[in-house]
Short mmCIF file of the C-alpha atoms (twelve columns), coordinates in Angstrom:
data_MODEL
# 
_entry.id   MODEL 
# 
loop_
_atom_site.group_PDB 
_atom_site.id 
_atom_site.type_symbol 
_atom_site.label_atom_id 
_atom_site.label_alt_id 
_atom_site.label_comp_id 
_atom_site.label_asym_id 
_atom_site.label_seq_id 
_atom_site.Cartn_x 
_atom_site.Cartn_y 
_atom_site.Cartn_z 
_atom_site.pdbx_PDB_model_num 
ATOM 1   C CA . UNK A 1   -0.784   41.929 -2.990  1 
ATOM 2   C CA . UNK A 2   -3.598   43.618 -0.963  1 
ATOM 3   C CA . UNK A 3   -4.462   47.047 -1.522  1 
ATOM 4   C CA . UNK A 4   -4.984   48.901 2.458   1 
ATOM 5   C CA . UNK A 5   -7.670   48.354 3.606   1 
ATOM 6   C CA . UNK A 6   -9.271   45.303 1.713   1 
ATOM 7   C CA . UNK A 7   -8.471   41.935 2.258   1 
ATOM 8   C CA . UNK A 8   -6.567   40.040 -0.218  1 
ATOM 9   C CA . UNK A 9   -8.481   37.120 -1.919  1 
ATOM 10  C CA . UNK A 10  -7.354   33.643 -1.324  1 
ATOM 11  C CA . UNK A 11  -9.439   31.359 -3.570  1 
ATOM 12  C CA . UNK A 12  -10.932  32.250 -7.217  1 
ATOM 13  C CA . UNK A 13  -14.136  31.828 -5.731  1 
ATOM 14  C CA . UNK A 14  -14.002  34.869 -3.348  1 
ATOM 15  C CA . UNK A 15  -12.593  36.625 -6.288  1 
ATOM 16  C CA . UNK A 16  -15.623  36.286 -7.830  1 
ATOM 17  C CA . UNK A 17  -17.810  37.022 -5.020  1 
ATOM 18  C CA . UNK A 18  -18.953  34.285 -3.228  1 
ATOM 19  C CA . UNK A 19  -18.123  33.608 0.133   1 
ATOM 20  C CA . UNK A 20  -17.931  29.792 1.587   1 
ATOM 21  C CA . UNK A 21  -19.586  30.473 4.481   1 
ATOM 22  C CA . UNK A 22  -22.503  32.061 3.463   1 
ATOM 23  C CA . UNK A 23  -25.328  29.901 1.521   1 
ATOM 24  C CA . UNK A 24  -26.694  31.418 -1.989  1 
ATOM 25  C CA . UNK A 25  -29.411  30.057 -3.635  1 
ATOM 26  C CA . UNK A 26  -29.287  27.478 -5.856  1 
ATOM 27  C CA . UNK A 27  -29.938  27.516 -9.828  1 
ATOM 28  C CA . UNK A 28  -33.154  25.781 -8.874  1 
ATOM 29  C CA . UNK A 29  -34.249  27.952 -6.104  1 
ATOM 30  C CA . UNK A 30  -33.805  30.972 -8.523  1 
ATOM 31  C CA . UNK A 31  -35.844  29.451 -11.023 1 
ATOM 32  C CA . UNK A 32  -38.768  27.645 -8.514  1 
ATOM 33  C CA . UNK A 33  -38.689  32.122 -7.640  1 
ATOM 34  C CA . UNK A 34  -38.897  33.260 -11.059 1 
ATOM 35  C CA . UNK A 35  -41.709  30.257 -11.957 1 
ATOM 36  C CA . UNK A 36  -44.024  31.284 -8.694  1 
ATOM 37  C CA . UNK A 37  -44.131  35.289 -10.022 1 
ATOM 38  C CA . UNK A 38  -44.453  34.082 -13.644 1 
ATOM 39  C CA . UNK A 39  -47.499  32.119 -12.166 1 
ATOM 40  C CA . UNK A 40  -48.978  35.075 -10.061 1 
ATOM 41  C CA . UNK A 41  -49.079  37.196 -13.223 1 
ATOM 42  C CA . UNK A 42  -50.691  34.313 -14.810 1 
ATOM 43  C CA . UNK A 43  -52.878  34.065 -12.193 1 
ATOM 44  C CA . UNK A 44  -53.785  37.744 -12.031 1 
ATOM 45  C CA . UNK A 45  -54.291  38.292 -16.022 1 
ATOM 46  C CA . UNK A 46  -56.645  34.891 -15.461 1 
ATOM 47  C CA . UNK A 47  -58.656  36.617 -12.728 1 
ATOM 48  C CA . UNK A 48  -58.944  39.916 -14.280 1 
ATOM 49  C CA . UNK A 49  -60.136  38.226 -17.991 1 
ATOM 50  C CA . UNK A 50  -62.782  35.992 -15.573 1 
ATOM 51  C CA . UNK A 51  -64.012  39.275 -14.224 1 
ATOM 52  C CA . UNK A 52  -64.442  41.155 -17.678 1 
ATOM 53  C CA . UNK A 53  -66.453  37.626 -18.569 1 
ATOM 54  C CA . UNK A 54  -68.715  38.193 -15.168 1 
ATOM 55  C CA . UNK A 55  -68.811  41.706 -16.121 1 
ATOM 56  C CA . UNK A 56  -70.489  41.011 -19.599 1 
ATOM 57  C CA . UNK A 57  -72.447  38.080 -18.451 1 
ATOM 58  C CA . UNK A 58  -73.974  40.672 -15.745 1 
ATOM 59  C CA . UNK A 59  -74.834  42.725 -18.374 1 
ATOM 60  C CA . UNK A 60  -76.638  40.441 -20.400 1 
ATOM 61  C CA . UNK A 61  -78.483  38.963 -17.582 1 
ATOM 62  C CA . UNK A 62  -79.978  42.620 -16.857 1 
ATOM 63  C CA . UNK A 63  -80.427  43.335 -20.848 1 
ATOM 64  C CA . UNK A 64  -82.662  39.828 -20.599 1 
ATOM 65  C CA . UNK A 65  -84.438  40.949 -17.045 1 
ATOM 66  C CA . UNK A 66  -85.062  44.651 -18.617 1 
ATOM 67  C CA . UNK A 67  -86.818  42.410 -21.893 1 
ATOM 68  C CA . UNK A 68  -89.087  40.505 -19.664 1 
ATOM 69  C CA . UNK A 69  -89.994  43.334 -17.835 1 
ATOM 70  C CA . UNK A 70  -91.104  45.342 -21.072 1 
ATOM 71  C CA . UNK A 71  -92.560  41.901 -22.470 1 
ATOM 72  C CA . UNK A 72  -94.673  41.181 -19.189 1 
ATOM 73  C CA . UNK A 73  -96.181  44.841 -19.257 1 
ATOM 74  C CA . UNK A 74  -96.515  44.718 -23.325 1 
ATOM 75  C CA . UNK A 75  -98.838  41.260 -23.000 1 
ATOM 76  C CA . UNK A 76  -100.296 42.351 -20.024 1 
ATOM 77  C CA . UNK A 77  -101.698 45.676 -21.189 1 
ATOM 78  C CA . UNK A 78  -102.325 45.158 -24.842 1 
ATOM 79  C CA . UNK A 79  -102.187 41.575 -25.659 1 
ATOM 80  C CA . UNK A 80  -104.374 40.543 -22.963 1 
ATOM 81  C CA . UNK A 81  -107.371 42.791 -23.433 1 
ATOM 82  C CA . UNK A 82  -106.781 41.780 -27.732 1 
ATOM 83  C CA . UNK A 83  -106.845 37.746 -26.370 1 
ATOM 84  C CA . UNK A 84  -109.607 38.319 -23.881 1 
ATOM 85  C CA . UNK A 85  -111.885 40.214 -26.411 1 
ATOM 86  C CA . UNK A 86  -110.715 37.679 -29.331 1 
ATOM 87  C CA . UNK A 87  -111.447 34.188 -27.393 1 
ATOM 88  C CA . UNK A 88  -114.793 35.621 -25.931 1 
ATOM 89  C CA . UNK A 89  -116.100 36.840 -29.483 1 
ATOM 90  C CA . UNK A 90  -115.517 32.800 -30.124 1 
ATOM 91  C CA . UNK A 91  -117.268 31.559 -27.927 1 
ATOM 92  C CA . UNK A 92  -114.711 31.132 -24.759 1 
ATOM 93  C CA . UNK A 93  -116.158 32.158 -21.192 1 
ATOM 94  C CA . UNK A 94  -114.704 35.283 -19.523 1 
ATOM 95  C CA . UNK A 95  -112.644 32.952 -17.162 1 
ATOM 96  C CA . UNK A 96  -111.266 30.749 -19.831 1 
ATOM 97  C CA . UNK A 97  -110.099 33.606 -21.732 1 
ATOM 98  C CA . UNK A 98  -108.172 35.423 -19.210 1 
ATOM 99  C CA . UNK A 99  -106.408 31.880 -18.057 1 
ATOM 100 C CA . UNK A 100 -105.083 31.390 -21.720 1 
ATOM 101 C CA . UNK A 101 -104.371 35.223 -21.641 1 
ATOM 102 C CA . UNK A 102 -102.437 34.818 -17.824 1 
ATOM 103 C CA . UNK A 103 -100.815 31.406 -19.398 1 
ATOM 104 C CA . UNK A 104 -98.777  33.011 -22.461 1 
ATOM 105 C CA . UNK A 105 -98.060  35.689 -19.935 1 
ATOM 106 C CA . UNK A 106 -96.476  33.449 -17.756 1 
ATOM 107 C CA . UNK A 107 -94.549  31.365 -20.555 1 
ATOM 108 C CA . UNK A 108 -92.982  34.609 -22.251 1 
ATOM 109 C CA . UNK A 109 -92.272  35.505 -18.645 1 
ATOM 110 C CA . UNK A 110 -90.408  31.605 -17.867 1 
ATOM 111 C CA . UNK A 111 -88.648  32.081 -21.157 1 
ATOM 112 C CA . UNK A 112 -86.858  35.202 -20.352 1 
ATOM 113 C CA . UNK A 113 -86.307  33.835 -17.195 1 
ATOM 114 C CA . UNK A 114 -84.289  31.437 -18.290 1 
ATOM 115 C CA . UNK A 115 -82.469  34.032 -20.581 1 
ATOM 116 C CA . UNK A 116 -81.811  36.083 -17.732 1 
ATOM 117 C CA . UNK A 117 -80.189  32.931 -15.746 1 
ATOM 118 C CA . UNK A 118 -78.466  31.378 -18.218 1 
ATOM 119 C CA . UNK A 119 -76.203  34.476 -18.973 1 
ATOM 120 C CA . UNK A 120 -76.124  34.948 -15.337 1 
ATOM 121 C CA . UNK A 121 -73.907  30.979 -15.198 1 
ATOM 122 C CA . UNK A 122 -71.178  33.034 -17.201 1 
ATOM 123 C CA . UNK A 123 -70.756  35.115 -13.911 1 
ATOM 124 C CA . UNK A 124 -69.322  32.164 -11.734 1 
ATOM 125 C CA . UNK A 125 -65.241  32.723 -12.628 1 
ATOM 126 C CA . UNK A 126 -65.143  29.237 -13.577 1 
ATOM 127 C CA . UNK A 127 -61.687  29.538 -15.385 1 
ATOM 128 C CA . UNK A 128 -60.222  30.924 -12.267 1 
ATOM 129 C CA . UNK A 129 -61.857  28.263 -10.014 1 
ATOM 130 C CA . UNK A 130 -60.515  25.160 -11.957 1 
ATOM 131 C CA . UNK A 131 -57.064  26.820 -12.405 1 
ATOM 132 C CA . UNK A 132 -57.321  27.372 -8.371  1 
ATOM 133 C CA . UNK A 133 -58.190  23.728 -7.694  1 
ATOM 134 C CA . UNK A 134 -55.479  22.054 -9.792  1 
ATOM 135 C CA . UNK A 135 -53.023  24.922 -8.215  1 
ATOM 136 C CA . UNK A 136 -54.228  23.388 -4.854  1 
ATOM 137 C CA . UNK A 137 -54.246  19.461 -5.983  1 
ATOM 138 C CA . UNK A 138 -50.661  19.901 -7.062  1 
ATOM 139 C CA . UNK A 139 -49.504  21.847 -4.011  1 
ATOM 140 C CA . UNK A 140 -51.488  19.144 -2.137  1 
ATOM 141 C CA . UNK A 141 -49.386  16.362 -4.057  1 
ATOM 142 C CA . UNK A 142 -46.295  17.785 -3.337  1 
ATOM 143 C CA . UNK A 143 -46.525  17.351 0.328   1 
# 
């Protein structure tokens, strides 16, 4: 019996609410929506952990660049005039002296150098890059 104004329900599916002529999504099409937000928030908490690494690899690399700095002025003002004195009171000329002096200069120098670029490698979001490329192989697969 239908109530005025509503039409009365034929089948026990339009009692329940769905309606034959209109197309809902499927179970899998629900899911495949679900998966791809589950995999942006993955995604996003990936991206924002890489850029908390780059963050503190930045820092680092600047700690390492502020150390050769202070290193480079330390040798150069008082180590060198000590080396210079200490190899020409044995016997060294003036020029030998100051290239052994400008060569330890230039090695402390190199090896904060390398300090300062090897923390500066954690900066490249790796993590995010290689989950980015298999995202795109299997997309690329799919098709």
């Amino acid at each position: 019996m239908a109530v005025s104004g509503q039409p009365q329900l034929s089948t026990p599916v339009e009692a329940l609410g769905a309606h034959p002529d209109r197309s809902a999504p499927s179970i899998g099409q629900e899911a495949g929506i679900e998966s791809l937000g589950q995999t942006a928030v993955a995604l996003y908490r990936l991206l924002i952990a890489d850029l908390r690494l780059s963050a503190n690899g930045l820092a680092h690399a600047l700690f390492y660049a502020a150390l050769a700095v202070i290193a480079l002025a330390f040798v150069a003002l008082f180590g060198s005039a000590l080396l210079v004195l200490s190899l020409n009171a044995l016997g060294l000329s003036w020029v030998g002296a100051l290239a052994v002096t400008t060569a330890m200069a230039v090695a402390t120098t190199v090896g904060f150098w390398l300090l300062c670029k090897r923390a500066l490698a954690l900066t490249g979001l790796a993590a995010s890059q290689r989950q980015f490329n298999q995202m795109i192989a299997a997309l690329a697969a799919e098709e």
